[in-house]
N, C-alpha and C positions, 0 to 999 in steps of 0.2 A: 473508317472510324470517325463519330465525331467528335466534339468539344468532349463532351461530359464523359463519352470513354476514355478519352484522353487523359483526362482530369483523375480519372478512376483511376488508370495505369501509374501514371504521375505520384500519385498521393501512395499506392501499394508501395512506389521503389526507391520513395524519395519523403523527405518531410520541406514537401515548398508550398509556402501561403498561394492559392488560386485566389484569383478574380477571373469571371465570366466576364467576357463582350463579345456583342452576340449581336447581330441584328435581327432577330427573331424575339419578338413579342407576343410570346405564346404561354400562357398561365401553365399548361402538360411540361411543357420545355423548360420554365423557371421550376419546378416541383421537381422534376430530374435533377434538376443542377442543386438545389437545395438539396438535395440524398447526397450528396458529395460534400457536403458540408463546408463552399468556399467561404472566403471572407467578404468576396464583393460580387455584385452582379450587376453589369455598364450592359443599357441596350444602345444601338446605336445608331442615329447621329448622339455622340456625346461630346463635351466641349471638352478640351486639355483640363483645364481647372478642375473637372470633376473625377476625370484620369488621373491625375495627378494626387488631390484630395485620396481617390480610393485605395492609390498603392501606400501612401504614406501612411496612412491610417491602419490597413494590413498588415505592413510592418511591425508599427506599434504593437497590433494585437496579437502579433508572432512571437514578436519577442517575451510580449509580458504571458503569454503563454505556455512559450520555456520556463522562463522564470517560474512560474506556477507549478509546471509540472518538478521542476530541480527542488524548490521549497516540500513540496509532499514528498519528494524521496527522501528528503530531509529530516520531516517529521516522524515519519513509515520510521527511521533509524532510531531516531530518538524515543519512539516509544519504545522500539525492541530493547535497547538501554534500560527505561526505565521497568522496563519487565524484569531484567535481572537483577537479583536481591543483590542489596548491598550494604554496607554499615553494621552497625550493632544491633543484635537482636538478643529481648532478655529472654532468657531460655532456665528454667527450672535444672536446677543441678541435678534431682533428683527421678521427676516423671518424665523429663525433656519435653515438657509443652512448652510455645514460644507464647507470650504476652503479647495480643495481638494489639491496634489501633485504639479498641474498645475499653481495654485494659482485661478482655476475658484470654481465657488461656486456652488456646488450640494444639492437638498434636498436632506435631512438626511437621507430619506429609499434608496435612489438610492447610498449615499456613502458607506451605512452598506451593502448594499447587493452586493457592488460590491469587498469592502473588507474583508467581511467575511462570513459564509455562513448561516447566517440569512435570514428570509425570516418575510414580513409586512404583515397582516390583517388589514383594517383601519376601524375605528368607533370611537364615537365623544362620550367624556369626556361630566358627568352633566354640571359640570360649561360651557365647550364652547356651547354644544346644549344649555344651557340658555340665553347666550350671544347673540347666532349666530342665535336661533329660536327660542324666547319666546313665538309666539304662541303655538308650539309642544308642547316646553316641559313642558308650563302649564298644555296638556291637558295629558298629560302624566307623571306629578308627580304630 
């Protein structure tokens, strides 16, 4: 196995920042390792200073790349939040349309589903089929 399988296996089982050092100065060789997607790539003879330079700077980019990915989980929540309705909604006592943004007036399924991610099945309450079809739902209670 070499480096870049290594690196492969590594990065599948584990989340740890790579840098390449490699004495191989080969344009094919750097393009493999670049598919790996490390942080650094040291060919070599390299000086400590630039060793040193590339882990710390790794780091950095490690960490602030948790950080990045912890903030987007973040926000991912915060929009599902803002997805569910919430507060006062003026609502018609009589046709039950909500007053939307605009100030027009939407049915209630059409306001819910355009501000949150509800979804309607419709079907008719005893009392309104009573109301609305006495002869049904005589024969059907």
């Amino acid at each position: 196995m070499n480096g870049i399988e290594a690196a492969d296996k590594i990065k599948a089982q584990s989340d740890v920042p790579i840098i390449f050092l490699t004495c191989l100065n080969d344009p094919d060789v750097l393009a493999r390792a670049i598919d790996t997607n490390p942080y650094g790539y040291l060919v070599k003879p390299y000086d400590n200073a630039a060793l040193k330079s590339s882990i710390e700077i790794t780091l950095i980019k490690h960490r602030a790349e948790k950080e990045k990915e912890a903030l987007i989980a973040q926000l991912q929540d915060a929009l599902m939040q803002v997805k569910r309705l919430s507060g006062l909604l003026p609502i018609c006592a009589s046709c039950k349309r909500i007053r939307d943004e605009e100030g027009g007036w939407r049915q209630i399924e059409e306001y819910i589903a355009v501000h949150s991610e509800a979804d309607f099945s419709h079907g008719i309450c005893p009392q309104c089929a009573e109301k609305l079809y006495p002869e049904v739902y005589k024969k059907m209670y």
